[in-house]
C-alpha positions as CSV (number, residue, x, y, z in Angstrom):
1,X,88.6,24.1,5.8
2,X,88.4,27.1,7.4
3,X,85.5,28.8,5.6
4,X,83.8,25.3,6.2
5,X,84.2,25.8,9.9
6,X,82.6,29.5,10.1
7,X,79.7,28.8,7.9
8,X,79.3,25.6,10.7
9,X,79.7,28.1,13.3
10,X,77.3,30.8,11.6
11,X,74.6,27.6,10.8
12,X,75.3,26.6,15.0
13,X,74.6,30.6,16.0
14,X,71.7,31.2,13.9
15,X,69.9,27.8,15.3
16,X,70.9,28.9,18.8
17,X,69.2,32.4,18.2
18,X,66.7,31.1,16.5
19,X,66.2,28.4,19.2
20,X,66.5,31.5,21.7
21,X,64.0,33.6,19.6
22,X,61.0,31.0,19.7
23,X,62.0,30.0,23.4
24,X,61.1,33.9,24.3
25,X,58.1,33.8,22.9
26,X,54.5,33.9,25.0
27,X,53.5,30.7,22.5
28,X,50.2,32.0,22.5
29,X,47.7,31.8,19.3
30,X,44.7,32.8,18.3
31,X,43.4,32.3,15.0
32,X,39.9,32.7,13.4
33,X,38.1,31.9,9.8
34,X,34.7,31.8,8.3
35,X,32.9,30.6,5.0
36,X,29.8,30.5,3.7
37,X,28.8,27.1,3.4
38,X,26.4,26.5,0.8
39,X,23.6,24.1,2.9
40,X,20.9,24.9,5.6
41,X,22.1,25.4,9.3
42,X,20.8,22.4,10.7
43,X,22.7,20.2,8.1
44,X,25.9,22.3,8.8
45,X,25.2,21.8,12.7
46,X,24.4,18.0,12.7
47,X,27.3,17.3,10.6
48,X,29.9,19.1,12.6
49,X,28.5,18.0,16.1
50,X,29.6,14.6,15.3
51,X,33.1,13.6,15.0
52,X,33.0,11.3,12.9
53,X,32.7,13.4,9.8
54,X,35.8,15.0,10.9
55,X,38.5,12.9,9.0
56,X,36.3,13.6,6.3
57,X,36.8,17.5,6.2
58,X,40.0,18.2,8.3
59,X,42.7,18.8,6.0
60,X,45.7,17.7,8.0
61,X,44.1,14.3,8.8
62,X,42.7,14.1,5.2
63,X,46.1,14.5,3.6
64,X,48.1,12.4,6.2
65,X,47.0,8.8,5.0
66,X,49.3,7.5,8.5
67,X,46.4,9.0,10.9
68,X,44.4,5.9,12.6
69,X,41.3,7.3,14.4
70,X,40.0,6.1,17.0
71,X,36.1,6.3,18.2
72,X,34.8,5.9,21.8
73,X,30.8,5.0,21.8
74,X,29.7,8.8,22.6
75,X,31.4,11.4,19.1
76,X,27.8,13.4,19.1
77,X,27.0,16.5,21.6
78,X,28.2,17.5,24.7
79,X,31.0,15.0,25.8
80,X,31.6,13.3,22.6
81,X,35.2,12.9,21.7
82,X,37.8,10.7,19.3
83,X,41.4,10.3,19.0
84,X,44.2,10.0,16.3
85,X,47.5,8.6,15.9
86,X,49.9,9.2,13.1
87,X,53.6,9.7,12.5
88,X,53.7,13.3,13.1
89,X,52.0,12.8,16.5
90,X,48.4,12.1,18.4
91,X,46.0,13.5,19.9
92,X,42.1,14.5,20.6
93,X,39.3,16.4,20.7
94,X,36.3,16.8,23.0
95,X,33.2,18.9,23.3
96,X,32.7,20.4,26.3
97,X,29.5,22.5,25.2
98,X,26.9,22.7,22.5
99,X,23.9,25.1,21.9
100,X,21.5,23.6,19.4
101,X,22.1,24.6,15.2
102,X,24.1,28.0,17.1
103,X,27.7,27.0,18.4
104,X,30.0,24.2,19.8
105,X,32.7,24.5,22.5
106,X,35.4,22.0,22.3
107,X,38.9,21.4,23.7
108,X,42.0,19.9,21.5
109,X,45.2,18.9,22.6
110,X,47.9,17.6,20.0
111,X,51.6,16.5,21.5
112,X,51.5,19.6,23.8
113,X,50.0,22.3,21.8
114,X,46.4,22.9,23.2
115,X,43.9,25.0,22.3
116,X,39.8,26.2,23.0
117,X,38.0,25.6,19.9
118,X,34.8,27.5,19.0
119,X,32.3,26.5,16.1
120,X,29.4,29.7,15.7
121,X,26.8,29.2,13.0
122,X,24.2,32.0,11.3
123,X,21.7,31.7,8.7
124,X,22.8,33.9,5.5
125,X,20.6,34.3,2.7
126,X,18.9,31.8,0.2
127,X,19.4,28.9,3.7
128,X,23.1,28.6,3.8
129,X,25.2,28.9,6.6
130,X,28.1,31.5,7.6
131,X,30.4,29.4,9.9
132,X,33.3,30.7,12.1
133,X,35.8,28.8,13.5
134,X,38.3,30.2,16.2
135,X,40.8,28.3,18.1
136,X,43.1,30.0,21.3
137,X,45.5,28.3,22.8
138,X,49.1,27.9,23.9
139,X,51.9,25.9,21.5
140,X,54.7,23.7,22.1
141,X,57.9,24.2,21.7
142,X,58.3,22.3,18.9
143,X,55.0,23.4,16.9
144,X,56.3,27.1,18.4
145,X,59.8,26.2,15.8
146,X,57.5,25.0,13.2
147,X,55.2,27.7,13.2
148,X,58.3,30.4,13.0
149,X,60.0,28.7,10.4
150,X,56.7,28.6,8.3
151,X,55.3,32.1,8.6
152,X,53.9,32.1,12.2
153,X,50.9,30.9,13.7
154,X,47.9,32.6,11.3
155,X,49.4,31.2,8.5
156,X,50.3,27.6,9.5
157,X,46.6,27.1,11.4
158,X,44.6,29.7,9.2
159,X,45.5,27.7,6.0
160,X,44.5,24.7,7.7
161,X,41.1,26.1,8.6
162,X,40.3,27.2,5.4
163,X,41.4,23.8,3.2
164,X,38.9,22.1,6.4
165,X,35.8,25.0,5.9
166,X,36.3,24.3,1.8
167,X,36.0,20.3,2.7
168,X,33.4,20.8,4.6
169,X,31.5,23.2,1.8
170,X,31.9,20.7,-1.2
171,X,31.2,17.3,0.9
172,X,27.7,18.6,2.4
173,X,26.9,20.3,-0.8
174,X,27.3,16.5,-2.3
175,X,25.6,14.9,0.6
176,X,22.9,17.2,0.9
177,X,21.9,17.1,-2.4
178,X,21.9,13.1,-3.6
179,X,19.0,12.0,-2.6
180,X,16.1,9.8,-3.8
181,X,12.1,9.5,-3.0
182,X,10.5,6.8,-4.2
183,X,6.5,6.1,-3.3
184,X,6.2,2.4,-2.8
185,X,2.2,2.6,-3.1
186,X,-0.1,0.4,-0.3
187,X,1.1,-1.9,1.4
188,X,0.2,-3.7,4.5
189,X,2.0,-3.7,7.7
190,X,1.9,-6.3,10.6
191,X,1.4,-6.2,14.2
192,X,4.6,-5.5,16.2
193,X,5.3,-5.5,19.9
194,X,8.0,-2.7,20.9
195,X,9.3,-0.7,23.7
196,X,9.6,2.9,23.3
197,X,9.3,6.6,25.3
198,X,6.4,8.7,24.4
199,X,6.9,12.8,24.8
200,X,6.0,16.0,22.9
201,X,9.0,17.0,21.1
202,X,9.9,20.0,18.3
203,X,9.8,18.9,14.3
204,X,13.2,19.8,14.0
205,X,14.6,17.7,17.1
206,X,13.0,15.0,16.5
207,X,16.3,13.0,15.2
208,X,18.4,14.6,17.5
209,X,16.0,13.3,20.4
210,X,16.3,9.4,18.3
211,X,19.9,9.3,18.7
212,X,19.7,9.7,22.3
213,X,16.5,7.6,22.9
214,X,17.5,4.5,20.5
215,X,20.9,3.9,22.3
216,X,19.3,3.7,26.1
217,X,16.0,1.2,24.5
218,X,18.9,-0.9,23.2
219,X,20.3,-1.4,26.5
220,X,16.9,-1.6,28.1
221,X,16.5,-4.8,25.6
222,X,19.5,-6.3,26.1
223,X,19.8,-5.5,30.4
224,X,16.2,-7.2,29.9
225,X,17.2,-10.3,27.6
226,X,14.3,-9.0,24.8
227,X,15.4,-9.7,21.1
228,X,14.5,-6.9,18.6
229,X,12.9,-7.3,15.8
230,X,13.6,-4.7,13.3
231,X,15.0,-1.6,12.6
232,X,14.1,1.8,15.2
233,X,10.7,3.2,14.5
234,X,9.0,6.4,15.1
235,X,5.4,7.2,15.4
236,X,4.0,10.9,15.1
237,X,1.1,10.9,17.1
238,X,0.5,14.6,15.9
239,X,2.2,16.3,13.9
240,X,2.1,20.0,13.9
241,X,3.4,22.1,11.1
242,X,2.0,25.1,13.0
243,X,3.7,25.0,16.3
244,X,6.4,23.2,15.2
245,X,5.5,20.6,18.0
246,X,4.7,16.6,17.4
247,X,4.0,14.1,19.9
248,X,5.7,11.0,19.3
249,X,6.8,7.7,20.4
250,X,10.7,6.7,19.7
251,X,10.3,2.9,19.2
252,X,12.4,-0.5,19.1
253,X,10.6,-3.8,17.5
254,X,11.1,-6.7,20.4
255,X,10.3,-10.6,19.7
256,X,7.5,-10.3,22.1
257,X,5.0,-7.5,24.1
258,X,6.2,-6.8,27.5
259,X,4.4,-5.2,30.5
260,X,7.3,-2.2,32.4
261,X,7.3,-1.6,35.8
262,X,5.3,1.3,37.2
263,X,7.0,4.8,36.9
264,X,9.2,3.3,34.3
265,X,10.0,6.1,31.2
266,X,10.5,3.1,28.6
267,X,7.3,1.4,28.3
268,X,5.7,-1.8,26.3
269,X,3.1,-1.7,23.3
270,X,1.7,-2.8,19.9
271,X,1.7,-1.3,16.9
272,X,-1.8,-3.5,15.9
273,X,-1.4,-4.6,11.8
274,X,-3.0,-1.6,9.1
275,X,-2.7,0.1,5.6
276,X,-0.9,2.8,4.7
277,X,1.2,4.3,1.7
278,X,4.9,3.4,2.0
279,X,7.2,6.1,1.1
280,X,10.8,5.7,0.8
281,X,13.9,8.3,1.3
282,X,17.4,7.3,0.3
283,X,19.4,10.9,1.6
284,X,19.5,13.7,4.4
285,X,16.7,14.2,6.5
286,X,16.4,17.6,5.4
287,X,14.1,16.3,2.1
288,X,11.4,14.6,4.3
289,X,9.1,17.4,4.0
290,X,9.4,17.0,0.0
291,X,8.5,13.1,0.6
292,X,6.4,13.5,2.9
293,X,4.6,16.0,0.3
294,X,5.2,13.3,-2.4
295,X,3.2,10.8,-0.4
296,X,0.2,13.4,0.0
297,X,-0.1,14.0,-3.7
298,X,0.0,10.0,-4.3
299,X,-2.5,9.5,-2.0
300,X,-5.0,12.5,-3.1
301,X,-4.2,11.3,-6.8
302,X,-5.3,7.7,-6.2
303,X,-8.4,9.4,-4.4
304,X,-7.3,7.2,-1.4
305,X,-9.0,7.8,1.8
306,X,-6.3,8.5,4.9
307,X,-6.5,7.1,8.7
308,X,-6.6,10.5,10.3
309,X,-6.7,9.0,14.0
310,X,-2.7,9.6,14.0
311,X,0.0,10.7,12.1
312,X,2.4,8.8,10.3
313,X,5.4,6.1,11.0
314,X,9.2,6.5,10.2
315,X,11.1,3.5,10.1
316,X,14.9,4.2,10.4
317,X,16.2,1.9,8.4
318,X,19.9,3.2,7.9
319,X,19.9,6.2,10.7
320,X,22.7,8.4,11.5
321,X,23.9,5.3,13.9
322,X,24.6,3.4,11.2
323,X,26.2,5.7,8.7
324,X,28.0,8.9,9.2
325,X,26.9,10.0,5.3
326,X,23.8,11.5,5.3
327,X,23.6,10.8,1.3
328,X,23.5,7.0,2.6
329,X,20.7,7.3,5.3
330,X,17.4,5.7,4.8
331,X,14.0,6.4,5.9
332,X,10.8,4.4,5.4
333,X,7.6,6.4,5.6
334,X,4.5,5.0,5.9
335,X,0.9,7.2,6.5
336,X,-1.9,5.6,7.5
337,X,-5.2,4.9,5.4
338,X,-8.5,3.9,5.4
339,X,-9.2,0.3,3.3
340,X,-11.1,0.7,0.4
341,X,-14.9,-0.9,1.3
342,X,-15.4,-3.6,-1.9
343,X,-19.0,-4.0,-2.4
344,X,-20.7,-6.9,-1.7
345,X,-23.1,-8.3,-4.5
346,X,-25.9,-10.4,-3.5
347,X,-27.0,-12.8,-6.1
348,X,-30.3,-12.1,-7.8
349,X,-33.0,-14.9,-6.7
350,X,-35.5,-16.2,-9.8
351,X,-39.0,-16.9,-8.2
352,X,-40.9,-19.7,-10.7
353,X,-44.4,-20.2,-10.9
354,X,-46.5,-22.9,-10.0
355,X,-45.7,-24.8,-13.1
356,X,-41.9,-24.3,-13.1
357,X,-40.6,-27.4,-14.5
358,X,-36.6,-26.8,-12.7
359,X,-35.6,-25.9,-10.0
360,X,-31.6,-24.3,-9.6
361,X,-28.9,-26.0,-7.6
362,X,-27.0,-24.9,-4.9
363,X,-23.4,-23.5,-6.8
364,X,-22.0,-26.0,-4.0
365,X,-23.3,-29.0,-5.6
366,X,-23.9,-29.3,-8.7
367,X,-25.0,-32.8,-8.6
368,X,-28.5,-31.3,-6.8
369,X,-30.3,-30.4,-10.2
370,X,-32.7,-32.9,-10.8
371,X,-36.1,-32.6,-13.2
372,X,-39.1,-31.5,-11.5
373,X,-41.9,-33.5,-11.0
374,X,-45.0,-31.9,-12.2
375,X,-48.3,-32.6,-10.1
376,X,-51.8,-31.8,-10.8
377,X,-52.7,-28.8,-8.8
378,X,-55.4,-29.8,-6.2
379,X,-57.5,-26.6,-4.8
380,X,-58.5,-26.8,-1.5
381,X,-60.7,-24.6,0.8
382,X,-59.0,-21.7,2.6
383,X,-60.2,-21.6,6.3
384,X,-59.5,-18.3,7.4
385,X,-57.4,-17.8,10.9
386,X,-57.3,-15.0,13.8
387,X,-53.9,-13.1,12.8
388,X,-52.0,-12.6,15.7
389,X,-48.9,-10.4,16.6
390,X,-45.9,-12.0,18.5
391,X,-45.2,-9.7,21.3
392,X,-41.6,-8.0,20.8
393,X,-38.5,-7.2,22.7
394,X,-36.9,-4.6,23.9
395,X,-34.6,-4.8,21.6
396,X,-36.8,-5.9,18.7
397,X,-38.9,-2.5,20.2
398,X,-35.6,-0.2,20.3
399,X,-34.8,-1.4,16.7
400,X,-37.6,0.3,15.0
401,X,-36.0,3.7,16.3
């Protein structure tokens, strides 16, 4: 009994100094990993500005199936958050800052322990993507135990980090390379009234600049009572490999044209019926070019003759609004062309002479062919007549020139 009681005693001291031990200390961490992720920078930048890919890649959510997340409207760019819930606790995450394809600022709290968190991006050789991620912060008590007990703060977090930067890795390596193009050939599209917002904006921002556009022209619509009718379009006015710059118009089908209000940034239109060469992408944005290439040859090969007033139209059929997997998203292309001129043939006229014995029936009625009736040609004297000219136009004058 007795050596019972002092190894209870030596358990009760050793939790007490242990307890003492982590209650000393400052509580502060600071940890920090990188990995080369094997996809371009704006793939690695688009997929970690949005938190919904998160659950996806975070290694402690991904191996705790109790986790509920929870999504407010707003998860991309500055002010985007979520939330989760599981047995081992809740919290969330917001980003406070964001500087396009180079870093994200975000805070995180989880049951007390908070921390700054800091995302940096550089381009590495062959177009992948060295990403750092640091957190700072301070730790609960509790997490301050855990932490102890499990080889300190480096350990516990770092591992973490670098299960999530491996995640990350192997799902945009999948993602970014299933894709599909498929050229559809000619097709013809219809008239459609929309609203939209017309501004020059860079190649590479377009999409950005779509899922900030699409969400206000949706509220326009329904603030308005208009119906759509149809997925999001964009039309490239210009598109300028060059400068990197395209003028475009970020587009929602409505049931009917509408006239806006003077001053007004969303405006009315129609997109008037025409030809063109439908491309199709089923995968990551980052393969338009080879489509859009794809489309070029197609059109070239056919020796069909393109509309070079504008650009081309994107119709985003499954955006990044619809489906956080960029593997999943799909994008209708369609460029403009000319119609093809079909000859007209004229038929060829027979002229009989004098003693034709048929004539040939209108192709509209057949019933008209009758024989010909032969008469016995009567000469008669020719009196000659003064020729005279009809005066002309102006316009009968201006035609000969």
């Amino acid at each position: 009994m007795k050596i019972l009681k002092y190894l209870f005693l030596l358990s009760l001291l050793s939790l007490v100094a242990l307890t003492v031990f982590v209650a000393t200390q400052k509580g502060i961490f600071s940890v920090e990993r990188s990995k080369v992720i094997n996809s371009p920078k704006a793939t690695v930048y688009s997929y970690l500005n949005d938190f919904r890919n998160y659950e996806d890649f975070e290694s402690w959510s991904a191996e705790d199936p109790s986790i509920q997340m929870t999504y407010p409207n707003k998860t991309i760019g500055s002010g985007g958050s979520y939330y989760w819930n599981g047995e081992e606790g809740a919290g969330n995450a917001i980003t406070l800052k964001t500087k396009e394809g180079e870093s994200i600022q975000q805070k995180m709290k989880y049951d007390g322990t908070e921390a700054d968190v800091n995302w940096t991006l550089k381009d590495t050789l062959n177009g992948k993507t060295k990403v750092t991620w640091k957190a700072k912060g301070t730790m609960s008590f509790l997490f301050k135990i855990y932490t102890a007990l499990n080889g300190g703060s480096d350990k516990v977090i770092g591992t973490i980090y670098e299960k999530s930067l491996a995640n990350i890795d192997k799902n945009l390596d999948y993602e970014t390379k299933t894709f599909n193009i498929k050229v559809n050939g000619v097709v013809n599209k219809v008239e459609t009234a929309y609203i939209k917002q017309t501004f020059t904006s860079e190649i590479q921002k377009v999409n950005k600049n779509a899922r900030i556009v699409i969400p206000k022209l949706i509220h326009f619509s329904e603030t308005n009572g208009l119906g759509t009718n149809g997925k999001p379009f964009i039309i490239y006015h210009t598109y300028n490999t060059t400068t990197g710059l395209a003028k475009i118009s970020i587009c929602l089908p409505t049931n009917k044209e509408i006239t806006t209000t003077p001053g007004s940034d969303i405006l009315g239109g129609k997109l008037n019926g025409f030809e063109a060469v439908k491309t199709t992408l089923t995968g990551d944005y980052t393969h338009l070019n080879e489509a859009m290439a794809k489309t070029s040859a197609f059109i070239n090969n056919q020796k069909i003759t393109p509309e070079l007033s504008w650009s081309h139209l994107e119709i985003l059929t499954l955006s990044k609004l619809d489906v956080k997997s960029p593997s999943k998203l799909v994008t209708e292309i369609y460029y403009p062309v000319k119609p093809k001129i079909v000859p007209v043939t004229e038929p060829i006229q027979s002229y009989g002479t004098e003693n034709q014995a048929e004539t040939e029936a209108s192709p509209a009625d057949p019933a008209a062919v009758k024989p010909a009736q032969v008469k016995p040609a009567v000469k008669k004297p020719v009196t000659p007549k003064p020729v005279t000219t009809p005066a002309k136009t102006p316009e009968e004058e201006q035609s000969e020139f």
